[in-house]
N, C-alpha and C positions, 0 to 999 in steps of 0.2 A: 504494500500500500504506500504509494507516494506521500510525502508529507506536503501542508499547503505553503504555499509561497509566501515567503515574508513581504512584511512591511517594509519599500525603499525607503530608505532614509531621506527625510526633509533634505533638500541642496540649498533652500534660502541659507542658511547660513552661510556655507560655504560662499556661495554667490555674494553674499554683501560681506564676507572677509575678504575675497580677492578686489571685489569694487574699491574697496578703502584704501585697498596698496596701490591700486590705481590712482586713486583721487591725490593721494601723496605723492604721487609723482610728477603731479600736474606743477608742483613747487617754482619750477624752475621758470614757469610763465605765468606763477602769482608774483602779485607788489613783493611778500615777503622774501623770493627771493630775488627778486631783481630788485630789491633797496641795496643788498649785500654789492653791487656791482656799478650802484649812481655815484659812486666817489673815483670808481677808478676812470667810468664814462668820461667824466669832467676834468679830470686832471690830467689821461693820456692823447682824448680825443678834444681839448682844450673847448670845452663848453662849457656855456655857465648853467648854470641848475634850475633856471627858469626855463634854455633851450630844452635840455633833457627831459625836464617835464611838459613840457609841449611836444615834444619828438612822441613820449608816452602815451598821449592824451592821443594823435593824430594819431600812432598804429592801432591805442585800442581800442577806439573808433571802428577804424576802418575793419579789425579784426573782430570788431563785434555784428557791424552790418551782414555778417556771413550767419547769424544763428539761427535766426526763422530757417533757412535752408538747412543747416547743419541739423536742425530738430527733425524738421521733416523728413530728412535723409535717416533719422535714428529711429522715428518711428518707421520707415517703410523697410527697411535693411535690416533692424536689431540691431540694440548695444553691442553684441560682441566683433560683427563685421564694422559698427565704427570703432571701436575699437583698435582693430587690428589697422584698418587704414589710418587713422586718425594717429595713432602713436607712433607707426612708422613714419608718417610726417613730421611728428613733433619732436622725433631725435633728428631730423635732417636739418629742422628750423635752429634748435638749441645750437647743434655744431655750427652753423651758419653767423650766428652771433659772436664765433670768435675771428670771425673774419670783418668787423665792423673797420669803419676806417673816417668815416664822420658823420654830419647829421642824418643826409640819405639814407643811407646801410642802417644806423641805426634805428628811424623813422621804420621803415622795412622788417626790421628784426623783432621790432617787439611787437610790429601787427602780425607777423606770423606768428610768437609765440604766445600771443595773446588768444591771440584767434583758436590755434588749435590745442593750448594747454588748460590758460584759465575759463575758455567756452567750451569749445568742442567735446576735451577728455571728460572735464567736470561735469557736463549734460548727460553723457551718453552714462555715466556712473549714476547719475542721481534718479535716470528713468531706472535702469534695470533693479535696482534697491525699491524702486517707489513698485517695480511689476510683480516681485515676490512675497509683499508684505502687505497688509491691508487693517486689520484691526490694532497688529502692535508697528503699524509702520511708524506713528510717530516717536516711539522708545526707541527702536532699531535706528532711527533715521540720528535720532541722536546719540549713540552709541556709536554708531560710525562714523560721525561726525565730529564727535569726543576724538576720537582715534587720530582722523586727519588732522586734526589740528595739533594733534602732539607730532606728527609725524613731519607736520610742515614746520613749527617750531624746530626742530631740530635740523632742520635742510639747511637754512644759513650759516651753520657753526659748520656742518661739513664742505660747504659752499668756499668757506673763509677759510678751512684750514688748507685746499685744494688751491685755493688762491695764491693764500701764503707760501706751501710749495710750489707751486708751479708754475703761477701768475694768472693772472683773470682768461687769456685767450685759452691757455689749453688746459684753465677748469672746463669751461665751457665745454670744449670736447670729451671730457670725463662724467662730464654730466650728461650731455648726449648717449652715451655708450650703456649708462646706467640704465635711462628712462626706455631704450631699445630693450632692453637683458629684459626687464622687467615685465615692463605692460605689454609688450608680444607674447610671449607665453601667457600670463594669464588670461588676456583674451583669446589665444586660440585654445587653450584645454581647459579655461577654469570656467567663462561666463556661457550661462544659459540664457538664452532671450526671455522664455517665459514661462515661469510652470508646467503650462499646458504641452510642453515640448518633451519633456520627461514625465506627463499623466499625473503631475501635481497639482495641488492648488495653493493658493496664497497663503501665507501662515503655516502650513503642511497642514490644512484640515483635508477631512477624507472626502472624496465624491460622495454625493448621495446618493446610495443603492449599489454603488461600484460603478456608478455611470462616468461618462465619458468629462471630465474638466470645461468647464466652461470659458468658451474664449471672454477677454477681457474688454470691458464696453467704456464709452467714454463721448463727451462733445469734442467737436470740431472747435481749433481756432477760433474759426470764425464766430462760433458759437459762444465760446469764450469769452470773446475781447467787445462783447455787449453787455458785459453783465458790470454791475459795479465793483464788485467787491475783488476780479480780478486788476482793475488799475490801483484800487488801494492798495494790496498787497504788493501791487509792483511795485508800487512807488515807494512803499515801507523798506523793500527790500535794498533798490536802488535807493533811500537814502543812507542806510546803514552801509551800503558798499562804497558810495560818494565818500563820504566826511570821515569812515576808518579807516579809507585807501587813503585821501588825507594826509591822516592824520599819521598813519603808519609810514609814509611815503618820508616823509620829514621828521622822523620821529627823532631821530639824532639832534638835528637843528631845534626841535620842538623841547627837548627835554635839559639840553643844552643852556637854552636860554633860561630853566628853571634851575641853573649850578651843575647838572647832572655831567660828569665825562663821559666819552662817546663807549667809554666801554663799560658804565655804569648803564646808559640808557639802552644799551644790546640786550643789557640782561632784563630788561623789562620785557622784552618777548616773553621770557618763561612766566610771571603771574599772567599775563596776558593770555597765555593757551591755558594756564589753570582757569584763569574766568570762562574762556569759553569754552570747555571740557564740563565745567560744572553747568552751566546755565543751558550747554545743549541737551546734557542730559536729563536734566532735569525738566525744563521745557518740553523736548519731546514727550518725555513721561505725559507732563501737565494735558498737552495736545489731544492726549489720544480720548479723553476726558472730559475736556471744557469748552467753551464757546470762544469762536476765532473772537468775539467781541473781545473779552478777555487778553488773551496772549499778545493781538498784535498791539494793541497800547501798552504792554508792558515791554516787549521791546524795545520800543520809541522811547520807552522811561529813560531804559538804562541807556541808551546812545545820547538824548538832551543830559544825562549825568555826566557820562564821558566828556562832551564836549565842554558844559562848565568847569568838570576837574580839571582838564588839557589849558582852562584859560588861566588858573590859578594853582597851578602845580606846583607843588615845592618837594626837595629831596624828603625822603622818608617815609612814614606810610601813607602817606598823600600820594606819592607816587607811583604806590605800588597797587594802590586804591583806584588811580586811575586805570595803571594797566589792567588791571582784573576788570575792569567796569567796561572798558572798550571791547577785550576777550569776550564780555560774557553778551553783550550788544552782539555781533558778530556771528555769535555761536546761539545763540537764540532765534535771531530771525533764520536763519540756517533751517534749524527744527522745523521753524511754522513753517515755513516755503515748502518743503518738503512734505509735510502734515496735508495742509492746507490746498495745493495746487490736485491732488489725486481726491482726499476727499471731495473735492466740489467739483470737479470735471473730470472724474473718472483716469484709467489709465492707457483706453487704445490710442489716443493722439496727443499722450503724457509732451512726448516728445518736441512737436510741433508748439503746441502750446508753452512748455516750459522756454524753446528756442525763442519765443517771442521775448519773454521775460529775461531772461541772459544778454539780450541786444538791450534792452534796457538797463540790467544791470551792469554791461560793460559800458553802457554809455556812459555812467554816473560815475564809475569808477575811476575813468578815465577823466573827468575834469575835476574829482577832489585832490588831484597833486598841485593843478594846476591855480585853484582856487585858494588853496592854500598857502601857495608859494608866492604868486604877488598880491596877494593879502599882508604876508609878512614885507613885502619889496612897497607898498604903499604907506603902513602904519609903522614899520619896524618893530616888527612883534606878531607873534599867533592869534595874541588874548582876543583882538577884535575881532577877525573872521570865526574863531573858535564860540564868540557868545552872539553873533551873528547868528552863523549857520542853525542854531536850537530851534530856532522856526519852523526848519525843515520838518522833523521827529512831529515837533507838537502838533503841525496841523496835521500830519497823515496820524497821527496817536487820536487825532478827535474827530477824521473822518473814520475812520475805524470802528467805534463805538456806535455806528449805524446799526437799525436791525438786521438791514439786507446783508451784511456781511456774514449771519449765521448760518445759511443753506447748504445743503450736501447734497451730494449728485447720487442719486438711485438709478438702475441698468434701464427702468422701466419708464424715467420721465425723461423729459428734453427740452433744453435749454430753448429758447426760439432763435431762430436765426438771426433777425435786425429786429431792429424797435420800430 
């Protein structure tokens, strides 16, 4: 008598462990670590720090106008085929960047690694996580969202030690060589597209009856970008990516002007990924729970905190008050976005949709260097752009608190198409 066949093993997990090593690879085309590399930009390619952060602002722009397509390319292909394409470009871009030579090349360089590290890889990671998990996605979301951020904190210390030996051009090559080793094997043998590919379902619950997995439903873009509560959240999200790119971008200069030396204010990265390690997971938790009314004014809390701490920072636990508070900003809206974007418009066109929202969040990213930097070149100092910019948070923290921002998306209803 044959014995009956086991239960496969849940693969979400697996799948959103290798996502993560992914998303931590993306390092090298986030602010964090291309801050590691704006001192050397300006001192060997004799620019001033206003060009550089314009040079920044114009690649990731231009690298960000590519996402609506890149989404849609992720919903129609699957995560794991962008993946494999997308990374193999993204070591080709990184190497390319050690070959800069002035403002052009570098203009160029950071729209490609903008485009295909901090969009492209980060997208194609954040659908496939949001397609395996459904009641505990917002804990998972913040769990591996905890993760990358420990993982991307630490990318500059090895960034810098690579430097140190080697010099910035043929870090870059090493960095290159890395993000290839890496993210190509895991997306050719680790990432599943979707449950249903391997006869599972979301959370590893069972079919019912033993019946066949249900494909995953979801509105259209278009459907989408009618409703309200998708431009608040965008807007929540792009301003926390605005004014902490920022703010991070100039942190050195920023922490400086508060007594700090440049090797005192490096080490503010580390409370900074503890704030947002703790308030991602935490959040998440909160997400899977409560009304987006809720969560997204309390991100906006802690970013309007950030930016008064950043105006009046002083060495000490002031400043390590801040860092934690900008961390936990960051690592928050992260959660909800995450949470928030699959519960209310489902996940068959996760991708399309989120690619909307990533061209807006690189837009914003890309002009809070810029914003910050002749802010300071006007007033001589952060504190006024820094007690300025709180506006931002507060009004998207009190559009927020709307009713229509509570709805969730059921298989069975549908958004309407135009108003």
């Amino acid at each position: 008598m044959s014995n009956p066949p086991t239960r496969q093993s849940f693969f979400g997990w697996r799948v959103a462990a290798l996502a993560t090593i992914v998303a931590v690879m993306t390092s090298p085309g986030q602010t964090i670590g291309v801050s590691v590399f704006i001192d050397r930009f300006i001192s060997d390619l004799s620019l001033s720090r206003s060009t550089v952060a314009t040079a920044y602002l114009i690649g990731t722009l231009a690298g960000g106008l590519t996402m609506p397509f890149v989404g849609r390319a992720v919903d129609r292909h699957g995560p794991r085929k962008a993946m494999l394409v997308v990374g193999s470009l993204f070591a080709v871009a990184i190497a390319a960047m050690s070959g800069v030579v002035g403002i052009v090349s570098l203009t160029l360089g950071f729209a490609s690694i903008r485009m295909l590290g901090q969009g492209s890889l980060s997208l194609a990671t954040h659908v496939v996580i949001a397609r395996w998990f459904d009641r505990r996605r917002g804990a998972v979301i913040g769990v591996t969202a905890t993760f990358t951020s420990i993982g991307m904190a630490l990318a500059p210390y090895f960034f810098n030690i690579s430097i140190d030996a080697i010099g910035w051009r043929r870090a870059w090559l090493v960095v290159a060589v890395a993000v290839a080793a890496i993210v190509l094997p895991i997306a050719r043998f680790g990432i599943i597209d979707w449950p249903s590919d391997v006869g599972q379902m979301p959370d590893g619950e069972v079919p019912v009856s033993g019946g066949v997995p249900p494909q995953a439903s979801g509105v259209t873009r278009g459907q989408a970008v009618h409703t309200y509560r998708f431009w608040v959240l965008s807007g929540s999200v792009a301003s926390v990516s605005m004014l902490s790119t920022g703010l991070n971008f100039n942190q050195i200069a920023l922490l400086g002007e508060a007594g700090l030396t440049a090797s005192e204010a490096a080490l503010m990265f580390i409370p900074q990924v503890i704030g947002s390690s703790v308030a991602g997971l935490a959040i998440g938790a909160i997400a899977d729970r409560t009304s987006s009314r809720r969560i997204v004014p309390f991100a906006m809390a802690l970013l309007v905190a950030s930016l008064m701490l950043a105006a009046f920072v002083r060495p000490g636990p002031m400043v390590i008050l801040y860092a934690v508070t900008i961390g936990a900003a960051g690592g928050g809206i992260r959660s909800v976005e995450g949470t928030l974007l699959p519960r209310w418009f489902g996940t068959r066109h996760l991708g399309s949709i989120s690619g909307l929202g990533t061209l807006l969040n690189v837009g914003a990213s890309a002009l809070g260097p810029l914003i910050f930097s002749l802010g300071r070149d006007l007033s001589g100092s952060f504190r006024g752009v820094a007690l300025a910019t709180t506006t931002i948070p507060i009004i998207f923290g009190i559009l927020a608190l709307m009713p229509s921002m509570t709805k969730t998306f059921r298989p069975d209803t549908e958004l309407p198409s135009s108003h």
